[in-house]
N, C-alpha and C positions, 0 to 999 in steps of 0.2 A: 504493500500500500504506500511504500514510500516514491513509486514514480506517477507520473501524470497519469489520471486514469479521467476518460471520459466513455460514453455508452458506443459513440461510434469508432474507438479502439477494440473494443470487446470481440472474441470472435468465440468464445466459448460459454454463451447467455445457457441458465438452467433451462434444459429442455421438458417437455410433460414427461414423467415417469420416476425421475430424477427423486430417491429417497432424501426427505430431508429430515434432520435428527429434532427438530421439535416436537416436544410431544402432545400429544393431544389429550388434556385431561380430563377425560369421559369416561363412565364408565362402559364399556363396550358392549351394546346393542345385542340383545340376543333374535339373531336373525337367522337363518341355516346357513351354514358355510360355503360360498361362494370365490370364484376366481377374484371377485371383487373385491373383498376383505383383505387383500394385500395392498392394495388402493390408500387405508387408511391413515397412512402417515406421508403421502405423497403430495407434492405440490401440484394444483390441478390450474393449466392455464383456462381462461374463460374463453366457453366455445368449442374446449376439446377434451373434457370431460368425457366420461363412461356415457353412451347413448340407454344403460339401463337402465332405471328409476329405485333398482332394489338396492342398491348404495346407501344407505341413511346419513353417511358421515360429511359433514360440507370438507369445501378445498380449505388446506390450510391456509392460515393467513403470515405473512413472513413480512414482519417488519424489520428496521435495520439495527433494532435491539437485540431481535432473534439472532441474526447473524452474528453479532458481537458473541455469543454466548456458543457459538459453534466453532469447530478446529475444524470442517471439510468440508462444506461447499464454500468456502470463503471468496477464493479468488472472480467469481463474478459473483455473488450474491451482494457481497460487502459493495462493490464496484457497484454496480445495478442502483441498491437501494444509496449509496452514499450521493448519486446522481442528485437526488430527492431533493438535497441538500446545494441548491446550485442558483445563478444570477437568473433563472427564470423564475423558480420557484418566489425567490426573492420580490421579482418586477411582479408575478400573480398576485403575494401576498400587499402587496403596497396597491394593485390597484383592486382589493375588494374589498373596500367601504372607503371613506372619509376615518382619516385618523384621526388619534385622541389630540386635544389642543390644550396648554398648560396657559393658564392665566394667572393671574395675579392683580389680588384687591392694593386697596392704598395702606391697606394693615401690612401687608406683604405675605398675606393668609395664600396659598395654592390653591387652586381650583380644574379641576377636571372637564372640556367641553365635549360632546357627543356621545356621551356614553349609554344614551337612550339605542343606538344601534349597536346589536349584539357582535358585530362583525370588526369595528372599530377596534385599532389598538396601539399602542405607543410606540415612537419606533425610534429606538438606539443602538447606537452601534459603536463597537471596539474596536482598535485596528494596531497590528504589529508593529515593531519597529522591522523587523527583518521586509511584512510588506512596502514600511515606506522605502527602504534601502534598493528593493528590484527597481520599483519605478523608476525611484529616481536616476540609476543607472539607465536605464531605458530613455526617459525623455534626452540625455545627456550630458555632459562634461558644464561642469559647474549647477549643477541641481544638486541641492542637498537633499538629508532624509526630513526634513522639516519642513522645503520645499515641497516636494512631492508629499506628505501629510495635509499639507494645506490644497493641494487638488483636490485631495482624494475629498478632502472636507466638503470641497464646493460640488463635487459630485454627489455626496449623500443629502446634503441639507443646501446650499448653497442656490439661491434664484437662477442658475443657471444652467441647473443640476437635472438629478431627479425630476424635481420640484416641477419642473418647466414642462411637464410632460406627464402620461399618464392618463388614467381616467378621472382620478380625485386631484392630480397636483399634489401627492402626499410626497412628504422625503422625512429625512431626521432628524428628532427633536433635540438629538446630542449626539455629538459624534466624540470619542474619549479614547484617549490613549492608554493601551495597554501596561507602558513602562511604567506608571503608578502603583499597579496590581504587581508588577515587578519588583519592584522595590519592597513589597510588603514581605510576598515568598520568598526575597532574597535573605529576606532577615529573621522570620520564621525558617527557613531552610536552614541556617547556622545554627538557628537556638535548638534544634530537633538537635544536630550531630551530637553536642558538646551537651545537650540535657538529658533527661532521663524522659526517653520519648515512648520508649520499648520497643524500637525495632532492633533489629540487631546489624550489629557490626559486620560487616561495613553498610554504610546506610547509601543507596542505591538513590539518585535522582528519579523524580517518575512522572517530571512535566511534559516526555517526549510519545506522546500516545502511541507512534510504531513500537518503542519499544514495547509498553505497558503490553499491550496485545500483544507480542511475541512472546513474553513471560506469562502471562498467564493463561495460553494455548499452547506455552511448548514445557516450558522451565517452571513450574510453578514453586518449585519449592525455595526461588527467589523471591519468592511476594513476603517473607517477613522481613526481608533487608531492606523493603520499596520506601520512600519517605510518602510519609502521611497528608504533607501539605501539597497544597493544591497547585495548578496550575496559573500562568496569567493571566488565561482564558478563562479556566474554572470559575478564579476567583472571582474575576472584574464579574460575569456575570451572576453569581452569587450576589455580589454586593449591590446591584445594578436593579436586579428584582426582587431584593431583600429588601431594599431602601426606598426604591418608588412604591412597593406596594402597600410599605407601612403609610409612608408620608402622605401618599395621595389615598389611601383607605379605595382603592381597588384592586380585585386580585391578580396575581400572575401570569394570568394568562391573557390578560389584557395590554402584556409588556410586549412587546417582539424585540426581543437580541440578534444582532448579525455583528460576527466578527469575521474581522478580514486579515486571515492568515499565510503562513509561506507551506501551509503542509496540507495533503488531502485525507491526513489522518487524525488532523483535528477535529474533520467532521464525525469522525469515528466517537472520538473525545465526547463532543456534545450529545449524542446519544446516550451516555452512560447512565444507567438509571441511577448512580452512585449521585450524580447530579444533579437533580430536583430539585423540587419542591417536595416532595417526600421527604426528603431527608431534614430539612432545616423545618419545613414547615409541618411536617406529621410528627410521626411518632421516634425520627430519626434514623430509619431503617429507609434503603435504596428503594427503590418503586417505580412507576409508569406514573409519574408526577409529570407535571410543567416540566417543560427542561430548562434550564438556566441560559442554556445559547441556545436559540431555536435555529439558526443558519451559520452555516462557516463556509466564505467565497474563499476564495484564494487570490493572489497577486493577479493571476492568469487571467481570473474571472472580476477583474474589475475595471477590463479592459472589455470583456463579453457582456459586461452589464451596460455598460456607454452606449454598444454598437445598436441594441433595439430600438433606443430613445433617439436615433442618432444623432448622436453625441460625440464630439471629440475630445478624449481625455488629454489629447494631448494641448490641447486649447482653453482649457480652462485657467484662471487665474491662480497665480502663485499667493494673492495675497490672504492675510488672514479673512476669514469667514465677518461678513460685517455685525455690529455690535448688536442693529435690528433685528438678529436672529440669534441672537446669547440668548438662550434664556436659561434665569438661574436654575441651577439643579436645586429640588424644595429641600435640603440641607443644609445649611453654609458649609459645616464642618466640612460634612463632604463632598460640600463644591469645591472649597479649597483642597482635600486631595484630590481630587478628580482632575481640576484645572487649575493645577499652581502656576504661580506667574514666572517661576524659574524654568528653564532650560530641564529637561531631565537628560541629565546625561548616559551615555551608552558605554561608562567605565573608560579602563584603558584597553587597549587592543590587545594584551595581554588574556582578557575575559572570556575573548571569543567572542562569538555573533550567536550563540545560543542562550541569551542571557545573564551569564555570568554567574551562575549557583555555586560553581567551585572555584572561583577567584574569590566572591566576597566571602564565601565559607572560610578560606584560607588567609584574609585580609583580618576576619574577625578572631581566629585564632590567634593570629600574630598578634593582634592589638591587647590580649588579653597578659600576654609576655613582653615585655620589653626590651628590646636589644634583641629579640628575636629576628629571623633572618628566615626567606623563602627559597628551597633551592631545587631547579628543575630537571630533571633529566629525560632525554625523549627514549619513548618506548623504540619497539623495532616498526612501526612505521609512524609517519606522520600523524596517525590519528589515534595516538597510545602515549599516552606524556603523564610520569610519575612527578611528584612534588613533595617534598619534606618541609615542614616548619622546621628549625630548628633553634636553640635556645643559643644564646650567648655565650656558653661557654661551648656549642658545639653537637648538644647534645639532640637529638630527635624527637621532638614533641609531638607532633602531627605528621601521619601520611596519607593523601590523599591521590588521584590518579583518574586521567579523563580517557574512557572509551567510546571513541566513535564507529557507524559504521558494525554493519551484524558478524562479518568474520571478526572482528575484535571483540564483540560482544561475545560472541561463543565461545571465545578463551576464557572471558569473565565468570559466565556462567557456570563453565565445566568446572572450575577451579571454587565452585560454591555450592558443588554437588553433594549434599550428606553421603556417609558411605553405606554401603550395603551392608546388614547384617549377616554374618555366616547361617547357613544352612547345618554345618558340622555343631553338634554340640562342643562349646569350649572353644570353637574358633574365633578368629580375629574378623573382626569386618573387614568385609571387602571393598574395591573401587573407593577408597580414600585417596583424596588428591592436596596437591598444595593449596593451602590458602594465599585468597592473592594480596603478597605481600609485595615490598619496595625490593629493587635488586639491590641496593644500597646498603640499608640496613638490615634491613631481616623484619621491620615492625609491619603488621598487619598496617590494608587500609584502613582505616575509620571514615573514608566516605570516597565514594566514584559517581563522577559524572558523567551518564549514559544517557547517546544519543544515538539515534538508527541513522540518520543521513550522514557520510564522511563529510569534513567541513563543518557540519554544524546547520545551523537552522537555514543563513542564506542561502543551502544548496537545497532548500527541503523541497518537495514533487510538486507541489502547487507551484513555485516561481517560475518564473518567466527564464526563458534557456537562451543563451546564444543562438541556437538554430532558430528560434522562433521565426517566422516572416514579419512581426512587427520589429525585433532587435534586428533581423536582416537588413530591411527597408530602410529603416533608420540609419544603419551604419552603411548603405551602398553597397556593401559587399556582393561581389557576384559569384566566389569562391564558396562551396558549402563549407560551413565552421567544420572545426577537427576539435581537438581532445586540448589541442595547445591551446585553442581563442576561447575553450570554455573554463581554463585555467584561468586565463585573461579574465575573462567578463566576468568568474567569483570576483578576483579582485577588486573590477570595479564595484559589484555589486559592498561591498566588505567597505570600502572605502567611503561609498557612500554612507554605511551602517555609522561609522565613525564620525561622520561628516557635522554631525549634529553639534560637537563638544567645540569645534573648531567655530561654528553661527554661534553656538553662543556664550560664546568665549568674547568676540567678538562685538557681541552685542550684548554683555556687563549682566545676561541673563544667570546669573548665579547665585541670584539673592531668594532670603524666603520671601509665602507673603506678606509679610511686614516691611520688607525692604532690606532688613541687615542680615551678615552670612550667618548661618546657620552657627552655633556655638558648641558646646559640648556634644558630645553623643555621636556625634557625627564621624561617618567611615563611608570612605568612595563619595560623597556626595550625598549619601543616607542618614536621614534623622533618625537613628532608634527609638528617643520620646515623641518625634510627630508620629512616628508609625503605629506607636505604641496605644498613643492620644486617642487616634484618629480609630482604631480597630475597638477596643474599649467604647469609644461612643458609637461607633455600628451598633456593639453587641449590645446596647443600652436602647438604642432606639427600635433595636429590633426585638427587643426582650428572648434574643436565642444567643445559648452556652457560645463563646467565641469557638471553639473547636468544629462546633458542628458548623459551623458558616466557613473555617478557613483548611480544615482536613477534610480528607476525603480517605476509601478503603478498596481492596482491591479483594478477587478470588479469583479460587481457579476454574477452569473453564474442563468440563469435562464432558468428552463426545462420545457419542455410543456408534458412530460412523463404522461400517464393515464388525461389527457386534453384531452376534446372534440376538434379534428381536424377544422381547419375554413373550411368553404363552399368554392369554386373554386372562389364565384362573393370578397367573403371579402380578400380573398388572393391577388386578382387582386387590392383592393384598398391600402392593404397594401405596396404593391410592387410598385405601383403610390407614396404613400406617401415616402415611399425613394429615389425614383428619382426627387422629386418637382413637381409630378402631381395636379393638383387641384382637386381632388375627394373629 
């Protein structure tokens, strides 16, 4: 799932017949036994159904939850349903009703307008740094990533946008940057390693949804290393329909979420039932809740959302979004993290373009030591790099270590494999492997940052490629790209990611909002008491446990795929034993 996947790539769509491992919890029909009754767990296309009537059982129904929870029809099912999730779907949902409209009395009281049509809903949206970094490379040489953020602006809410077009005119009430929600996990990310979180050692990154899904359909017995917090997608949307729903006293499904990511397995991400509204808003257990991101485009696709409205992305204004269309988010608190008036920086280039989870993990350790010193050494390829804290006098405090890319992951993993108990009585367990430790020192890691795309996030599936014909046209090229110009164009794409720190550097954006530089507390450009401030009054206005709004859990996934089917009488007991039957 980590390359571009679209419906008209597909050439191996689930055909009629095709067993799917969902099961159908019914208890099963007592009808005479028929060739039919093998039928019952198959997906049935509409139209080419059994022509007999003595079938009782309807066609399954396979949503892209189902998928998620399956290890073998993935590669088109996942594909197919993730489609679902795409810049049409999008333009459908914006033109079926009039959206909700935010007002405001002279009390500075919020108010909701059109919520008499059931159809009606709010519409915000999130957006990557890594997507504004493609763009920006794409329009060209001196566009920054703040640049091209401020298109992208004028294309979701912007009068020249969306907006302009359509059946209602609807576009977005807020358009919000991601790196805020970054900053938060970055710093919950640290406090997990270094506190008593309960995962265990070494504590596994788990904001890259390729991976997550490879672990828990292939490796599971990785899921107790995974870190518990969330995503900057997760989160942003957690807090987004946490916080309008309380403030504006309508419910979540009145919200509509669209983040605009570099990967097409963030749409995977959003589907997670761990993701809810069940979870924050029930009884805290995962469910077929609201989802917290109802759409995730991609870079690709935000250039496919332009071409319907026709629209040129690339002709839209650089400048910021005009003031007549701010409107305040009904928080302050949280308007101010939402829209600080500083610069949010993209670290040092050291950090990588993933983020930065094991840079400031490794920033906050050292800071906790003084005279402490960070020291690197590269794995056996580029996308395998160990790192030691070490102390002042020499000594090795910390080792952490970044795996990119799924052949390096599979080193990781094997190397995290419990061993096998002997069969011999008195025997030694078997398949015991090294732990993955430093070649340096010998100390175990205490935390890896695992990503599926080599490079890091600006390489993820969703971006926009060299070969594209819009980066062709652009650049003139008549040559088909090679391996060398897409070496090239990460670069630029990377440079742009960076590009941000150098504007606003330049333009003195480095203050809080108050005006003066941030004072104690602060590592990389991070507040620990804003964040801390700012998180604390969520959980207060949302009256739910912080944990449940900023963690999240993971299981494993288990397929009964090429498994002997149970018998009709074992299915009945099974179906007894989850209701509390005594069989």
């Amino acid at each position: 799932m980590s390359a571009i996947l679209s419906a008209d790539d597909l050439n191996d769509f689930i055909s009629p017949g095709v067993a799917c491992i969902k099961p159908v919890e019914t208890l099963p029909a007592a009808v005479p036994p028929t060739d039919e009754a093998a039928l019952e767990h198959e997906v049935i296309l509409e139209g080419q159904g059994p022509s007999s009537t003595t079938n009782t059982n309807a066609p399954t129904q396979i949503s892209l939850t189902d998928c998620l929870a399956c290890s073998g029809c993935v590669t088109s099912a996942e594909a197919v349903l993730v489609s679902l999730q795409s810049h049409s779907e999008l333009l459908s949902v914006l033109d079926g009703a009039p959206g909700l409209r935010i007002r405001y009395d002279e009390s500075g009281e919020a108010s909701v307008e059109g919520l008499e049509n059931p159809d009606s809903k709010l519409f915000v949206a999130s957006v990557s740094p890594q997507t504004r970094a493609n763009l920006a490379a794409v329009i060209g040489p001196g566009t920054s990533e703040a640049d091209a953020g401020r298109k992208i602006a004028q294309l979701l809410m912007g009068e020249g946008g969306l907006k302009a077009g359509g059946r209602w005119n609807n576009a977005f009430t807020w358009v919000v940057d991601t790196n805020t929600a970054r900053e938060a996990c970055l710093l919950l990310g640290a406090e997990e390693v270094l506190g008593e979180s309960g995962a265990a050692k070494p504590i596994l990154t788990s904001s890259c949804p390729g991976w997550v899904c490879y672990a828990e359909k292939t490796h599971p017995h990785v899921l107790p290393h995974m870190s518990r917090v969330k995503s900057p997608q997760a989160l942003m949307g957690t807090l987004l329909k946490t916080t309008l729903s309380r403030k504006l006293g309508i419910p979540p499904d009145r919200i509509w979420h669209l983040a605009v990511m570099p990967c097409f397995d963030k749409k995977l991400e959003a589907s997670r039932e761990e993701l809810t509204d069940a979870v924050w808003g029930g009884e805290g257990k995962p469910g077929r809740g609201v989802r917290d991101v109802d759409c995730v485009i991609t870079s690709k696709e935000i250039l496919m959302l332009a071409e319907p409205r026709g629209l040129d992305f690339f002709g839209l204004s650089k400048a910021p979004t005009p003031t007549s269309l701010q409107i305040p988010f009904p928080d302050p608190a949280v308007h101010r993290f939402l829209f600080p008036s500083r610069r949010i920086r993209q670290s040092d280039t050291a950090a990588g373009t993933s983020g930065g989870n094991l840079y400031f993990t490794l920033q906050y350790v050292a800071a906790q030591h003084p005279g402490s010193n960070i020291e690197t050494i590269r794995g056996r390829n580029v996308d395998v790099v160990e790192y030691t804290v070490k102390s002042a006098t020499g000594e090795p405090i910390f080792r952490a270590a970044r795996y990119y890319g799924f052949r390096n992951i599979q080193n990781l993993v094997r190397r995290l494999k419990p061993a096998r108990p002997s069969r011999m009585p008195g025997g030694k367990a078997v398949g015991t492997t090294k732990r993955p430790i430093g070649k340096s020192t010998g100390m175990e890691y205490a935390y890896v940052e695992v990503m599926a795309c080599p490079g890091g996030c600006t390489n993820g599936g969703g971006q926009i490629k060299v070969d594209d014909p819009v980066v062709v046209e652009r650049k003139g090229s008549e040559a088909k790209p090679g391996p060398l110009e897409q070496k090239q164009w990460l670069a630029e794409v990377d440079e742009a990611y960076f590009s941000a720190d150098e504007a606003g550097a330049e333009r003195g954006e480095d203050l809080d909002e108050t005006g003066e530089e941030f004072g104690s507390g602060v590592l990389g450009g991070i507040s620990s008491p804003h964040i801390h401030d700012t998180l604390a009054h969520w959980a207060n206005i949302t009256g739910i446990d912080i944990d449940r709004l900023t963690k999240t859990s993971f299981r494993e996934v288990v397929s009964d795929v090429g498994k002997n089917k149970p018998s009709d009488t074992e299915r009945v007991v099974q179906l007894a034993g989850k209701i509390g039957g005594g069989w």
